[in-house]
C-alpha positions in Angstrom: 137.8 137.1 147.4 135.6 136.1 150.3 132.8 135.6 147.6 135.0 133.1 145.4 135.4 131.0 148.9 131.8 130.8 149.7 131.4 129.7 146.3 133.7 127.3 145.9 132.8 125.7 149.3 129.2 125.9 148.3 130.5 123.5 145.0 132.2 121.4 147.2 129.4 120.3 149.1 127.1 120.0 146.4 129.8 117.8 144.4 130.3 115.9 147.5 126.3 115.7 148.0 126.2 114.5 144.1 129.0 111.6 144.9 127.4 110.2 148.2 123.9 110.2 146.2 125.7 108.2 143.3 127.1 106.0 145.9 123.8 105.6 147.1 122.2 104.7 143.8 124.6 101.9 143.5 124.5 100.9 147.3 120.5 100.1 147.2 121.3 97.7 144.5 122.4 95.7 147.5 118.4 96.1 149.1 117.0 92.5 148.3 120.2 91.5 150.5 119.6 93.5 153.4 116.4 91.6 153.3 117.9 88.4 153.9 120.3 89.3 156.8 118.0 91.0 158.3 115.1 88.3 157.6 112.1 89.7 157.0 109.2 89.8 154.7 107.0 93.0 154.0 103.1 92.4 154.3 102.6 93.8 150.4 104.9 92.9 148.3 102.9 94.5 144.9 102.1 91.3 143.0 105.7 89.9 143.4 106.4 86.3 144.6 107.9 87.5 147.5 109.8 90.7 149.4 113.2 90.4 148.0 111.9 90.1 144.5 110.0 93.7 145.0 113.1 95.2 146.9 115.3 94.0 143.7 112.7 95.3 141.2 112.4 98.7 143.1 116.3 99.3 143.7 116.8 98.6 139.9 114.4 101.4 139.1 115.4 103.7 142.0 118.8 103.3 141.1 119.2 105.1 137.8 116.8 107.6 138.6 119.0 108.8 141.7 122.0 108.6 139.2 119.9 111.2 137.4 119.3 113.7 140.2 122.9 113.7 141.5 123.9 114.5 137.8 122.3 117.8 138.8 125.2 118.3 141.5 128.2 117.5 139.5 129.4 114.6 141.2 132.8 113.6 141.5 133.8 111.4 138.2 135.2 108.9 140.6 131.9 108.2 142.6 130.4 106.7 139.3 132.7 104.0 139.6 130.3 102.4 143.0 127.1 101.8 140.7 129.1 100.3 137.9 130.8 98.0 140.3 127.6 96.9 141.5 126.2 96.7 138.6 128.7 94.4 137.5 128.6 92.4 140.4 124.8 92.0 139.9 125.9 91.5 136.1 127.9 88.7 136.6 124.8 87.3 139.4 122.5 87.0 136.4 124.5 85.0 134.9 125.5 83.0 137.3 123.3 82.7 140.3 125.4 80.2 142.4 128.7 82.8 142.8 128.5 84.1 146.8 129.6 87.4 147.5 133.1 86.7 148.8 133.8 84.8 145.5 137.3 86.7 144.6 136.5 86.3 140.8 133.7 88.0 141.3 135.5 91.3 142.5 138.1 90.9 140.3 135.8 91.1 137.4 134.5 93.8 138.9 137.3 95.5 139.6 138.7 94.9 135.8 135.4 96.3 134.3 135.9 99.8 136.7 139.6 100.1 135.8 138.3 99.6 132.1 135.6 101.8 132.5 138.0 104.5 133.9 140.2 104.2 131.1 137.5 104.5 128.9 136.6 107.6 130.3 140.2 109.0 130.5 140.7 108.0 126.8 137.5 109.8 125.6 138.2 112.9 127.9 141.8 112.9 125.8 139.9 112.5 122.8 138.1 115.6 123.4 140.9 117.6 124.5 142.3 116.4 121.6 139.5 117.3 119.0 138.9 121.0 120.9 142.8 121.7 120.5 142.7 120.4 116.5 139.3 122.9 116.4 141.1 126.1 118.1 144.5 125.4 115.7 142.2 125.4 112.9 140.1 128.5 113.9 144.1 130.2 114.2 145.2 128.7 110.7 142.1 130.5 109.4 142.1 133.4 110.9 145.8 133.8 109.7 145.3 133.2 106.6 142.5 135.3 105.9 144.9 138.0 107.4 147.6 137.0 104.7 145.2 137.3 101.8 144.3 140.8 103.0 147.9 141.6 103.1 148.5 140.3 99.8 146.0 141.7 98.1 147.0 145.4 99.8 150.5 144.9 98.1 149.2 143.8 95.1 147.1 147.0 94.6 149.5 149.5 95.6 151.9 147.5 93.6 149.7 147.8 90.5 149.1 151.5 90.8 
């Protein structure tokens, strides 16, 4: 019993590890930013017109990588919902460079496009469920089947004899 706690705890905190690394992936998104509040330029900036144009370039290739490695810690579902709000957010930027932050539209769209991606999920997580159940009555309609056939073909030879 002790065991089963220790493992369960030691799940816990690597799923909780997993979500705050997701969080992470989308936070850095958020890099070129810090950038600007903080004002300040970096000495090389790789070829790049200028610091927040590497930080932007670097976050957008860090990003889905760290997605990657806390896939290895089975994240909480939920904590994928940070990158694909940022992700929106710098969505919606690309298209439209003059929204500021605190535009409400902004969130809002953001907001719809993580309540429609959780009910995405939840409808192909139903899906499934409903596919493996459909599988395993299938796999019962066989089996009891095959189990009829036997029968009747035991009663038609003795019946025959």
């Amino acid at each position: 019993m002790l065991f089963k706690k220790q493992n369960r705890n030691k799940t816990t905190k690597a799923k909780i590890l997993g979500s705050l690394l997701v969080a992470l992936s989308g936070i850095i998104l958020f890099s070129d930013k810090i950038a600007n509040i903080f004002s300040f330029e970096l000495s090389n900036t790789h070829g790049f017109a200028d610091s927040n144009t590497f930080l932007w370039v670097l976050s957008q290739t860090l990003s889905p990588i760290l997605i990657l490695l806390a896939s290895l810690f089975t994240p909480y579902r939920t904590s994928y919902l940070v990158p694909v709000y940022i992700y929106t957010v710098q969505l919606i930027w690309t298209f439209n460079s003059n929204l500021r932050f605190d535009d409400y539209l902004l969130h809002l769209y953001a907001i719809g496009v993580c309540i429609g991606y959780t009910l995405l999920g939840y409808l192909l997580i139903k899906i499934n469920s409903m596919e493996k159940r459909r599988d395993i009555q299938f796999k019962e309609f066989k089996k009891e089947t095959k189990e009829v056939i036997e029968l009747l073909k035991k009663e038609i030879l003795t019946t025959s004899k």
